[in-house]
NUKOLDO-622236 format. One record per residue (C-alpha): residue number from 1; y, z, x. Coordinates in steps of 0.25 Angstrom, whole numbers. Each point is the difference from the previous one (the first is absolute). Layout:
ATOM  drenvex  north     up   east
ATOM      NUM      Y      Z      X
...
This chain:
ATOM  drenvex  north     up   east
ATOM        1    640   -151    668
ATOM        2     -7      2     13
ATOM        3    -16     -4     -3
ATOM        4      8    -12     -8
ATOM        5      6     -5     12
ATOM        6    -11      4      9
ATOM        7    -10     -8    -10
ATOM        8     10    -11      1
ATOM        9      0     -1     13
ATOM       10    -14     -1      2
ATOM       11     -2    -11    -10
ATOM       12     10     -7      7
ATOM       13     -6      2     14
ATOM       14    -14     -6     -7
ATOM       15      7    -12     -4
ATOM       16      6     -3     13
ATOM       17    -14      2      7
ATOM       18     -5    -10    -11
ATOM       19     11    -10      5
ATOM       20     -4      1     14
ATOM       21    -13     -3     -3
ATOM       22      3    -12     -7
ATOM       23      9     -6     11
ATOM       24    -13      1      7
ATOM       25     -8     -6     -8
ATOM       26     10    -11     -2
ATOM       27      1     -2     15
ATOM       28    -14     -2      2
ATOM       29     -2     -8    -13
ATOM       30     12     -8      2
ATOM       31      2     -5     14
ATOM       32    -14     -7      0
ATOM       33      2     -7    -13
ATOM       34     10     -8      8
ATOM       35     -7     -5      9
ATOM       36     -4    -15      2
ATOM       37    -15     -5     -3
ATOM       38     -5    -16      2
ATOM       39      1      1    -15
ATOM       40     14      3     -2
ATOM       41      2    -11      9
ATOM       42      2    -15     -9
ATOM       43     -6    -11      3
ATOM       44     10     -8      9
ATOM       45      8    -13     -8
ATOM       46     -2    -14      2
ATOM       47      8     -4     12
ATOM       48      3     15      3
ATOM       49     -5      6     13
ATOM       50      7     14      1
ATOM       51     -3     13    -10
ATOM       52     10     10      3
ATOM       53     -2     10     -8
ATOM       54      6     10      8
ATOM       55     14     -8     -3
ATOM       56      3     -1     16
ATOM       57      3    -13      0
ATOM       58     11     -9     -4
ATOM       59      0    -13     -8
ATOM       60      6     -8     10
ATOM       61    -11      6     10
ATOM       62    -11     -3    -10
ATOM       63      5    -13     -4
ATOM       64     -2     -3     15
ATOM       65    -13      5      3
ATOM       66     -6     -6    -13
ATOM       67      8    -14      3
ATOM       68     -5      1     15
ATOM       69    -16      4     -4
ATOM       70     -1    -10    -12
ATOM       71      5    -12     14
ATOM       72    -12      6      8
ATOM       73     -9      0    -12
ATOM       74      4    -15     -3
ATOM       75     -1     -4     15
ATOM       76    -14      7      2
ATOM       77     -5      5    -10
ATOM       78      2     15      5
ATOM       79      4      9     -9
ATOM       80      9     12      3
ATOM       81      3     12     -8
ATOM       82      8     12     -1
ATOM       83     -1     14     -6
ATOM       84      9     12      1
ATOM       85     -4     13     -9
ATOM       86      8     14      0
ATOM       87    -13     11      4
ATOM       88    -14     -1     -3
ATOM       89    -10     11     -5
ATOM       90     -3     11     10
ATOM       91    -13     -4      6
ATOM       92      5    -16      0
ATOM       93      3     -7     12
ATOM       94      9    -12      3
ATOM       95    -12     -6      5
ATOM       96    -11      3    -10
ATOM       97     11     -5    -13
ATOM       98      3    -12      9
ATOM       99    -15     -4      1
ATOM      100     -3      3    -14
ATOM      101     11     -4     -6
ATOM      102     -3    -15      8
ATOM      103    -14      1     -6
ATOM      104      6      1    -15
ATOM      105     10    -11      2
ATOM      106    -12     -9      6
ATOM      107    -11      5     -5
ATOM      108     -8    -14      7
ATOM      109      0     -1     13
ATOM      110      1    -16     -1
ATOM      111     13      6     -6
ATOM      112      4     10     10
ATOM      113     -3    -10     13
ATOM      114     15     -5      3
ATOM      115      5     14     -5
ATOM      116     11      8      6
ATOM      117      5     12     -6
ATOM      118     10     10      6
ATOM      119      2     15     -6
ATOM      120     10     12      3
ATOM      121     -1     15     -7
ATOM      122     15      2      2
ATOM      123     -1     16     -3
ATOM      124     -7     -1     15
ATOM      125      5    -14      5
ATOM      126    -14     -2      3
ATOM      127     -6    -14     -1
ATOM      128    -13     -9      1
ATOM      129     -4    -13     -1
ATOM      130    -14     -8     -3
ATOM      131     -3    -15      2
ATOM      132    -11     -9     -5
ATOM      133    -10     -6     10
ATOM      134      9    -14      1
ATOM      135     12      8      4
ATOM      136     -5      5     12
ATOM      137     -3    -13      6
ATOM      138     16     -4      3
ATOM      139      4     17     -3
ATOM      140     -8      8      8
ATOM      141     -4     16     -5
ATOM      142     10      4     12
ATOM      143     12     -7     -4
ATOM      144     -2      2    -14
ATOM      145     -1     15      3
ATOM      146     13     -1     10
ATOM      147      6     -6    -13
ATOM      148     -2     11     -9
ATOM      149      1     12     12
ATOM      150     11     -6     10
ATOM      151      9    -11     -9
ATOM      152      1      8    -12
ATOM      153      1     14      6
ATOM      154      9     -1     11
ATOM      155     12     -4     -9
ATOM      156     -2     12    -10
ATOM      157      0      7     13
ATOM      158     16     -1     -1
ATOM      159      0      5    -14
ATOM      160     -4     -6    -16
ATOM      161      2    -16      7
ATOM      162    -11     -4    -10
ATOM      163      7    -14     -1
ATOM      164      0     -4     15
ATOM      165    -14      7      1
ATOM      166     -9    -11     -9
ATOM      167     11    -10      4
ATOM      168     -6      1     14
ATOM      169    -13      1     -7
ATOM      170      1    -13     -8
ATOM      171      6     -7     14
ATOM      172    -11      2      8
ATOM      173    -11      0    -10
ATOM      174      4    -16     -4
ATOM      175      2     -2     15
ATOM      176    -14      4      3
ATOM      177     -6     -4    -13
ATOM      178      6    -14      0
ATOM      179     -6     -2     16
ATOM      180     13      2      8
ATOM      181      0     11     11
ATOM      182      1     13     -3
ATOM      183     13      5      1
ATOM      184     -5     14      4
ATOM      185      4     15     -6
ATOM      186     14      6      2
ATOM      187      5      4     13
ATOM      188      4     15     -1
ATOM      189     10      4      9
ATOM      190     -2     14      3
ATOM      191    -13      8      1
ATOM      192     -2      7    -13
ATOM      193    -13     -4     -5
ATOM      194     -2     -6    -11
ATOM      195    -11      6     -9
ATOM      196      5     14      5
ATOM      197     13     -2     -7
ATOM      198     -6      0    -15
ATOM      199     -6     11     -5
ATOM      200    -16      1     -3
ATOM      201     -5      0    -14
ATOM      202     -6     15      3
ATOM      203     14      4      5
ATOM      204      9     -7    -11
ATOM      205     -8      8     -8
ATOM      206     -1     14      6
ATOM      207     17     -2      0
ATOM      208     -1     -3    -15
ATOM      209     -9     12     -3
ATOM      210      9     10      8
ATOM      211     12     -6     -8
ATOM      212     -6      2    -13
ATOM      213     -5     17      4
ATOM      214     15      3      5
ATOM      215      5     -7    -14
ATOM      216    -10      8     -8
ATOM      217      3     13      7
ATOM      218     16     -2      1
ATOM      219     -1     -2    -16
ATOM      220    -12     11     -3
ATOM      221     10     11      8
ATOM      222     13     -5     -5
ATOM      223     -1     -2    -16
ATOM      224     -7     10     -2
ATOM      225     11      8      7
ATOM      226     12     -9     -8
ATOM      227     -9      3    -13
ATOM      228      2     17      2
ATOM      229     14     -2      5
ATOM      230      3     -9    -14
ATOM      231     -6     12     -7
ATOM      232      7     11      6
ATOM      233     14     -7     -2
ATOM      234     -3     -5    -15
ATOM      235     -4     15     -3
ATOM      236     14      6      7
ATOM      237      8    -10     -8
């Protein structure tokens, strides 16, 4: 009865071991395959301007924008868009999927001359924009930067206000695009700086690795340890 159970036990500490090993497996299988590539992005609609795929925004908001982008498009022949994705791939950043993922969109330069296209990775709140060469002329690299860096961020500053964040954006942007005067970035009312408040890619990772070690050791120490005490107690019964 005793090498039974000691054989039992044994088996079922293997098994356990084989458990852990698979959470960690799935962990680093898993989590990756989640993440957002310029493939998994469609192809924007006719007459759409905003791709949230990170399901930010509302439809009142992205009726807005699109109805205020497809004016400015009319009027000028400047055309706007929006992109909002979940996470990207480890060695991704906001700005190398925004550039590339303008490159697939408009493959031609002819076509991406009058091209605006705004993106945030929301796991970060980090956020780039690229324009083509005949935006810069009435939208400067400066203020299209301070668009995606000041009137985007400092909004999320004050919690998930993804809303107001490309509200602001698409304000200023058809300001500026359609040749008024910039209406300028946000004025913050304390001193907390901006970029310092969201966390860097390297340190939303690390946070999300350290999570994962404590869950796998939590579960490696504890069912192994509910497992014998299940045994013991079916074999007293």
């Amino acid at each position: 009865m005793v090498q039974s159970s000691s054989t039992v036990q044994k088996m079922l500490r293997k098994l356990c071991s084989i458990a852990v090993i698979g959470l960690v497996f799935l962990s680093l299988v898993t989590l990756p395959a989640n993440a957002t590539n310029i493939y998994d992005v469609p192809d924007f609609e006719e007459n759409s301007h905003v791709v949230d795929q990170a399901e930010v925004l509302s439809r009142s908001t992205e009726g807005t924008i699109n109805s205020t982008f497809r004016g400015v498009e009319e009027k000028t022949g400047q055309e706007a868009y929006v992109v909002t994705v979940r996470r990207l791939d480890y060695e991704v950043t906001i700005e190398s999927f925004t550039a590339d993922l303008f490159k697939r969109w408009f493959p031609d330069v002819a076509d991406q001359k009058n091209v605006t296209l705004l993106a945030i990775d929301v796991q970060t709140d980090n956020t780039a924009i690229v324009t083509g060469e005949g935006v810069k002329a009435v939208m400067s690299d400066a203020i299209a930067s301070s668009v995606a860096k000041e009137t985007v961020l400092v909004p999320l500053k004050y919690g998930n206000k993804y809303n107001q964040a490309f509200s602001d954006a698409a304000v200023r942007m058809t300001a500026v695009l359609s040749g008024q005067a910039d209406p300028g970035a946000p004025v913050v009312k304390d001193t907390v700086n901006v970029e310092g408040t969201f966390a860097s890619r390297e340190e939303t990772e690390e946070g999300n690795g350290f999570t994962w070690v404590i869950v796998l050791l939590v579960l490696s120490t504890v069912i192994p340890m509910a497992t014998y005490y299940a045994y013991i107690y079916m074999g007293n019964r």
